[in-house]
MIKEMI-433620 format. One record per residue: x, y, z of N, C-alpha, C, O in turn; residue number from 1. Coordinates in pm, 1 decimal. Each point is the difference from the previous one (the first is absolute). Layout:
REM MIKEMI-433620
+----------+----------+----------+----------+----------+----------+----------+----------+----------+----------+----------+----------+-----+
:     n.c1 :     n.c2 :     n.c3 :    ca.c1 :    ca.c2 :    ca.c3 :     c.c1 :     c.c2 :     c.c3 :     o.c1 :     o.c2 :     o.c3 : num :
+----------+----------+----------+----------+----------+----------+----------+----------+----------+----------+----------+----------+-----+
:        X :        Y :        Z :        X :        Y :        Z :        X :        Y :        Z :        X :        Y :        Z : NUM :
...
+----------+----------+----------+----------+----------+----------+----------+----------+----------+----------+----------+----------+-----+
//
This chain:
REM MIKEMI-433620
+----------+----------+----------+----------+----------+----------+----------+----------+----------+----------+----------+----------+-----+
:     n.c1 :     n.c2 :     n.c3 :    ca.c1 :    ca.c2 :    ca.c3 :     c.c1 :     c.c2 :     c.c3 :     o.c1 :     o.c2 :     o.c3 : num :
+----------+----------+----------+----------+----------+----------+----------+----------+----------+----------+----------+----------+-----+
:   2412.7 :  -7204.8 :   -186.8 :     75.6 :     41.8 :   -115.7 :    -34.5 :    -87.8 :   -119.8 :    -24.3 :     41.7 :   -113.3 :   1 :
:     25.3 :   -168.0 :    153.2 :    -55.5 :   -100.6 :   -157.3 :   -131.7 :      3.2 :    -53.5 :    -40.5 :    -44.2 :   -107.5 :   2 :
:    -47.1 :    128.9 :    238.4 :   -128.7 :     22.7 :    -76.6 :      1.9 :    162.8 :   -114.7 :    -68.0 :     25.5 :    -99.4 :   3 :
:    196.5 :     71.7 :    183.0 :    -13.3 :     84.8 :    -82.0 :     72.5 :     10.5 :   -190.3 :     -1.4 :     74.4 :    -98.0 :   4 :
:     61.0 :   -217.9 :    148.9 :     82.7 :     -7.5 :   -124.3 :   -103.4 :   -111.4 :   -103.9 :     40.5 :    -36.9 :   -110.3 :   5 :
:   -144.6 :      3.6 :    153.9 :    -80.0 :    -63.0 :    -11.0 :     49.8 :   -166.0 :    -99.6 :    -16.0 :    -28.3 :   -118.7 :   6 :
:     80.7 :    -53.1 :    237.8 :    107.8 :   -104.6 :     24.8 :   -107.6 :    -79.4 :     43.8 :    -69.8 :     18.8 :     99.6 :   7 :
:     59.2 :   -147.8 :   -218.0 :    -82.8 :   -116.3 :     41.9 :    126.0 :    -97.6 :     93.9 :    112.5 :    -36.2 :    -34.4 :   8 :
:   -182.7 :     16.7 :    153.2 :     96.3 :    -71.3 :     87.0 :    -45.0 :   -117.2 :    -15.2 :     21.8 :    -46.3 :    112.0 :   9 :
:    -61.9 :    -22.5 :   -161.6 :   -115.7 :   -208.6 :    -37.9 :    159.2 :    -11.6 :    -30.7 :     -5.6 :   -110.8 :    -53.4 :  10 :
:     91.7 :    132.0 :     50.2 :    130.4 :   -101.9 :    -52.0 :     73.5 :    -31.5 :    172.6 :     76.6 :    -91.2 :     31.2 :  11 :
:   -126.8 :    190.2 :     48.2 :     55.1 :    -65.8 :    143.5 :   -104.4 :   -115.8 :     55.9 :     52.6 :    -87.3 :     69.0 :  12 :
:   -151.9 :     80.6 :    -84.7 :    -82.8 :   -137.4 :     17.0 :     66.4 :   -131.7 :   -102.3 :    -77.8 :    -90.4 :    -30.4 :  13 :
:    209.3 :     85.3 :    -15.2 :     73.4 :    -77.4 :    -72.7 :    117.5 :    -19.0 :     23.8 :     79.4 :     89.8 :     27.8 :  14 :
:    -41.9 :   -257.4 :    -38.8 :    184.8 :     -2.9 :     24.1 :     64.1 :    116.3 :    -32.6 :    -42.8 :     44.5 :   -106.5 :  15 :
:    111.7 :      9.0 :    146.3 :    144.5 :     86.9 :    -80.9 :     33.4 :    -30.9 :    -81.4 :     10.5 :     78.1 :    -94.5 :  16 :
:     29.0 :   -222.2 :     82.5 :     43.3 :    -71.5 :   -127.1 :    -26.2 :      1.5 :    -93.5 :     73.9 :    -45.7 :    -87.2 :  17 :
:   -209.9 :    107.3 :     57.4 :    -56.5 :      1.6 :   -132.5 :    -40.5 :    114.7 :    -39.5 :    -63.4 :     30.2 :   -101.0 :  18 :
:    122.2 :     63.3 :    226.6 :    -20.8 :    180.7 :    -25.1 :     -7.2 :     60.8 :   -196.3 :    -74.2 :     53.4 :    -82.5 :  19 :
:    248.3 :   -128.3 :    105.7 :     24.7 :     42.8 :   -129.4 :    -74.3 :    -47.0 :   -174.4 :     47.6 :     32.8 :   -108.7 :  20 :
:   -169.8 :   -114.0 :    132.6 :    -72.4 :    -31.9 :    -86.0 :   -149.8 :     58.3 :     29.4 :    -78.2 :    -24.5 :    -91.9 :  21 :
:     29.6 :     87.8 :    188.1 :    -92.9 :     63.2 :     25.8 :    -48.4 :    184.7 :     -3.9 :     24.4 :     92.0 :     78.0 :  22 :
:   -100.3 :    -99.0 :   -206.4 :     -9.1 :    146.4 :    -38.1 :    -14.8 :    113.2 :     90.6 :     51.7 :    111.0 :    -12.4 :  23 :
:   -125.4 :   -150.9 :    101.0 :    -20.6 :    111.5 :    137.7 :    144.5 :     17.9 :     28.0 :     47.0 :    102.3 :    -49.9 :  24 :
:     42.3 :   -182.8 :    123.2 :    112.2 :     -7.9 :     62.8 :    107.2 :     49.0 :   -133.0 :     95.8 :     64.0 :     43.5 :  25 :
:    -94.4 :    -81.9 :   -194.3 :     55.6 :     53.4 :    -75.5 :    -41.4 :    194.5 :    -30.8 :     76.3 :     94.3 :    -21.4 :  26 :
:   -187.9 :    -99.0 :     29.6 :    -45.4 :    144.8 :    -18.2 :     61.3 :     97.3 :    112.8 :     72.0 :     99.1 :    -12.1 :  27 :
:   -127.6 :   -163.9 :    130.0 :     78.6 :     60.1 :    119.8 :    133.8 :     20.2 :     -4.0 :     43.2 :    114.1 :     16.4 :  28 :
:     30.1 :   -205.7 :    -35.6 :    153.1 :     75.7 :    -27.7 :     42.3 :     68.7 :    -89.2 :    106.7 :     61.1 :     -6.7 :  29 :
:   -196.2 :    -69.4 :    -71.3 :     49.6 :     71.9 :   -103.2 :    -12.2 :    182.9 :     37.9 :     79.0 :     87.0 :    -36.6 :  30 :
:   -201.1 :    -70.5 :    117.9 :    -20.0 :    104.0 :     29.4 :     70.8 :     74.2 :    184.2 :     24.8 :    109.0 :     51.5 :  31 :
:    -21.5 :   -223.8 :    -24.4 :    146.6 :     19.9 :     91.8 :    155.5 :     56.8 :    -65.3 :     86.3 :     77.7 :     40.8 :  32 :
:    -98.8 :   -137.4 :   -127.3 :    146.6 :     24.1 :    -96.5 :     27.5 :    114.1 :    -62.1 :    111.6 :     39.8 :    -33.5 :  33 :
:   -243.5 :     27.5 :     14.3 :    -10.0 :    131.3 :    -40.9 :    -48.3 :    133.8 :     78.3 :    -21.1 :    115.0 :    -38.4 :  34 :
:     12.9 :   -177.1 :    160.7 :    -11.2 :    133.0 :    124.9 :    161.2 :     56.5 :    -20.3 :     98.2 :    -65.2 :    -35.4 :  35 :
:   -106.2 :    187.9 :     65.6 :     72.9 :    104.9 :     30.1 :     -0.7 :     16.1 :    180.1 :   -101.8 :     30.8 :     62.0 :  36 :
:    225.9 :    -56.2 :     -1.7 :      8.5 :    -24.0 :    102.9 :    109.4 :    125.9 :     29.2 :    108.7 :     -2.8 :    -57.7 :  37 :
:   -137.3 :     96.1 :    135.8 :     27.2 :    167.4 :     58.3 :      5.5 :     -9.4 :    143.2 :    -94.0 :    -14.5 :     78.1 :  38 :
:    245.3 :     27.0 :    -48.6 :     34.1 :     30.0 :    195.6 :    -31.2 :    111.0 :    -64.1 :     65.6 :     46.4 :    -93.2 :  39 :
:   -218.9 :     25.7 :    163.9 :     -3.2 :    173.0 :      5.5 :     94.8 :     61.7 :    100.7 :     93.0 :     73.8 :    -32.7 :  40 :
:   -116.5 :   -101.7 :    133.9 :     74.5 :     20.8 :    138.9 :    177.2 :     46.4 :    -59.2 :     50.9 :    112.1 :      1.9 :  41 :
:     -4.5 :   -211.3 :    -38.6 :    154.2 :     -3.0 :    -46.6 :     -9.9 :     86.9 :    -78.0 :     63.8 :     91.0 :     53.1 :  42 :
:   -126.3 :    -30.6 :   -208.0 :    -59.3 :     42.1 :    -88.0 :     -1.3 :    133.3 :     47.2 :     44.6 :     85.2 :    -76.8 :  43 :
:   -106.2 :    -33.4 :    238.7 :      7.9 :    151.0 :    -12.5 :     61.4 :     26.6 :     76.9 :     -2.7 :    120.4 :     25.5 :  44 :
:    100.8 :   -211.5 :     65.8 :    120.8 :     32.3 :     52.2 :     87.6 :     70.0 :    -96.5 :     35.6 :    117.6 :      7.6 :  45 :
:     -7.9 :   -195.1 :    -90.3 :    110.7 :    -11.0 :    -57.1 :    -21.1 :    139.7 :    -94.4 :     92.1 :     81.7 :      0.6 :  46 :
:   -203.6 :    -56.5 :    -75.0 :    -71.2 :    125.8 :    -50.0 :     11.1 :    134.8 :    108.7 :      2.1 :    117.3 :    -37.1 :  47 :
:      2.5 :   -150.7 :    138.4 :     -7.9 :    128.3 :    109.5 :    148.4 :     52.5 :     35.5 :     31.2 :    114.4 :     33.0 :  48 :
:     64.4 :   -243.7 :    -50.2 :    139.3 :     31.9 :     33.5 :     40.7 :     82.4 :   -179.7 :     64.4 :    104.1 :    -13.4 :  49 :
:   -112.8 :   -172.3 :    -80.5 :     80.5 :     75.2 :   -167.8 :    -36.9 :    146.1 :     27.3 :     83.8 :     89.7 :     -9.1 :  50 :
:   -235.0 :    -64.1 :     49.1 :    -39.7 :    142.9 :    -43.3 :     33.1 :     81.3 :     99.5 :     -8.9 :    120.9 :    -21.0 :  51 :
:     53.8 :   -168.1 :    149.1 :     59.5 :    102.5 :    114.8 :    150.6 :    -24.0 :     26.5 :     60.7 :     66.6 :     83.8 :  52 :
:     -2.7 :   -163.0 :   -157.2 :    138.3 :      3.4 :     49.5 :     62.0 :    106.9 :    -36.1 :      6.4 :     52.1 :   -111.3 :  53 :
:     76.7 :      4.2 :    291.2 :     52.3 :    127.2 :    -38.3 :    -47.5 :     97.8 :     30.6 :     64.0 :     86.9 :     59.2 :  54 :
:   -209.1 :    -73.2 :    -96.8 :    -42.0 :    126.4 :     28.1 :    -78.9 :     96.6 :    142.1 :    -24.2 :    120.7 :      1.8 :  55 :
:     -3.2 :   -228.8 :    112.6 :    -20.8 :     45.8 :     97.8 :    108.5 :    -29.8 :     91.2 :      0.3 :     68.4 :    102.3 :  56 :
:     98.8 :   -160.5 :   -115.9 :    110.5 :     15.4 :     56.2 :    115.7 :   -131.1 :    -53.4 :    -11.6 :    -90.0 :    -83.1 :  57 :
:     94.7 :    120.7 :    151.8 :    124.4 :   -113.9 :    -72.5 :     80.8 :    -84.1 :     99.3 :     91.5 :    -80.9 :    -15.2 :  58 :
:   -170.4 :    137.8 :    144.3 :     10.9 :    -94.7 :    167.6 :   -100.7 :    -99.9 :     15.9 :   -118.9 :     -3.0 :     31.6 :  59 :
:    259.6 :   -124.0 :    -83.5 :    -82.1 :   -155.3 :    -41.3 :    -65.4 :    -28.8 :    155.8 :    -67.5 :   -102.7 :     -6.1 :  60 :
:     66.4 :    175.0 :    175.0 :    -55.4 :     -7.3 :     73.6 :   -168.6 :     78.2 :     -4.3 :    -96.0 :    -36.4 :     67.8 :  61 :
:     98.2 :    133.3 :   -152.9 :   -118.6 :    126.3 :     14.9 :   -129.5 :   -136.4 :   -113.2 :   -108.3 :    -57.4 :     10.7 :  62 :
:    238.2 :     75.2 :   -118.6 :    -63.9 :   -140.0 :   -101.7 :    -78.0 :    -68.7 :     -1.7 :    -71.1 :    -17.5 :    -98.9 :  63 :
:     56.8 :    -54.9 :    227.1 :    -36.6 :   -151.7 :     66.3 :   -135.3 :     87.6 :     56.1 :   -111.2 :     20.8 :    -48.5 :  64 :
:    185.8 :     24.7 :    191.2 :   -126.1 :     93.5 :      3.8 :   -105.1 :     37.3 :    -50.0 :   -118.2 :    -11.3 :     32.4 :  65 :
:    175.7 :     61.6 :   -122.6 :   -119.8 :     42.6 :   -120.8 :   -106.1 :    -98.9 :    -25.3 :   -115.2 :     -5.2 :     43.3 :  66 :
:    179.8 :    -71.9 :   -122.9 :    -28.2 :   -110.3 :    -84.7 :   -110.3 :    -57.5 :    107.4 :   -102.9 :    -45.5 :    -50.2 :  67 :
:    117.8 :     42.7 :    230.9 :    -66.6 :    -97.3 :     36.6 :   -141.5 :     86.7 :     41.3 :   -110.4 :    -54.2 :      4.7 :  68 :
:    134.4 :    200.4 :     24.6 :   -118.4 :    103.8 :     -2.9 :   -118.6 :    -47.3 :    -96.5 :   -118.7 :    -23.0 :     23.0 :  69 :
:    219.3 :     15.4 :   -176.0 :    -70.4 :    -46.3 :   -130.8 :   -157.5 :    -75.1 :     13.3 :   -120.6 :     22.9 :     -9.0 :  70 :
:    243.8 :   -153.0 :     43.5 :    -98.3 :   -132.0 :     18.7 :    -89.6 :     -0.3 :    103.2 :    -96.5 :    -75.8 :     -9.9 :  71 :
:    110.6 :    159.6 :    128.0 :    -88.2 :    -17.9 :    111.5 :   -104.4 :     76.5 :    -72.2 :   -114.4 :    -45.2 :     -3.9 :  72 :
:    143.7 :    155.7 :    -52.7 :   -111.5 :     89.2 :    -87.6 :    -63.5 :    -74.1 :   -109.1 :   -113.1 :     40.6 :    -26.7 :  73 :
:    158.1 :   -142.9 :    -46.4 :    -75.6 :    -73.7 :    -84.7 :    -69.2 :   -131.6 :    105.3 :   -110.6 :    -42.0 :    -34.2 :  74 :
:    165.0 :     -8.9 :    137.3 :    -63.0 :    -28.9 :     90.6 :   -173.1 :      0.8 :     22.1 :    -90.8 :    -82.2 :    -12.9 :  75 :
:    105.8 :    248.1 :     60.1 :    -86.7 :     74.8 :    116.8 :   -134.9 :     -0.6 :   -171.1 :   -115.9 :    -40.7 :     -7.6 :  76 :
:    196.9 :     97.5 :    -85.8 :   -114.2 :     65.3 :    -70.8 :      1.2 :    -85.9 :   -151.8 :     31.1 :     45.3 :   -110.1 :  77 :
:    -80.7 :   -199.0 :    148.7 :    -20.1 :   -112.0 :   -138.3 :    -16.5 :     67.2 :   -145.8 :     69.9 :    -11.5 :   -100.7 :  78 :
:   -174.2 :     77.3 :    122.5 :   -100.3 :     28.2 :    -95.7 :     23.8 :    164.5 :    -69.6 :    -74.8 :     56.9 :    -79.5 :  79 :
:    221.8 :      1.3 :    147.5 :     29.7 :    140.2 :    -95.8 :     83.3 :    -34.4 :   -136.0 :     87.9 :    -83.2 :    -22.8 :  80 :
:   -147.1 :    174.1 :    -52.1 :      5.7 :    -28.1 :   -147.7 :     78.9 :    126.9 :    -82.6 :    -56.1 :    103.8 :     35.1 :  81 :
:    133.5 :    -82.6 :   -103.6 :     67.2 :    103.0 :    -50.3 :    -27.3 :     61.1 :    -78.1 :     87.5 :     77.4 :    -38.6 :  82 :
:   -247.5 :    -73.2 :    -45.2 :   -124.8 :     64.9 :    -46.8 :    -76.9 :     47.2 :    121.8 :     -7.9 :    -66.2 :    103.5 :  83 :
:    -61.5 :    212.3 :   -126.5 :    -69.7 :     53.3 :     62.2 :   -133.4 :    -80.2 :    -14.9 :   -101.0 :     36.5 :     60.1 :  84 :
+----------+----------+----------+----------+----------+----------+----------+----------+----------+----------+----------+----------+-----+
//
């Protein structure tokens, strides 16, 4: 990942102590600080319960059910996409 963020790591060949005066180790956080960090997982739970609540049923047992069909189906098939 730090090569794709392309993260000079020469500040871990250095005390910690002096992290905070070393440009590598300053650049790097800085760009740590500005990742956008996304639970997808939680993200299309929570998206799958807004756009179906209700409408295939209102038996918080059938619900669960459902819901776990869902995930075994996002499971089984990683790589299906909601574009043809």
């Amino acid at each position: 990942m730090l090569k794709k963020l392309n993260i000079d790591i020469s500040f871990l060949n250095i005390s910690p102590d002096i992290w905070d005066r070393d440009d590598s180790y300053l650049k790097s956080q800085e760009i740590f600080q500005n990742l956008r960090v996304v639970n997808d997982i939680a993200e299309r739970g929570v998206k799958l319960m807004q756009d179906f609540k209700g409408l295939l049923t209102v038996d918080e047992e059938q619900k669960q059910f459902l819901l776990q069909c869902v995930e075994d189906h996002w499971k089984q098939y990683t790589d299906c996409k909601k574009t043809l």
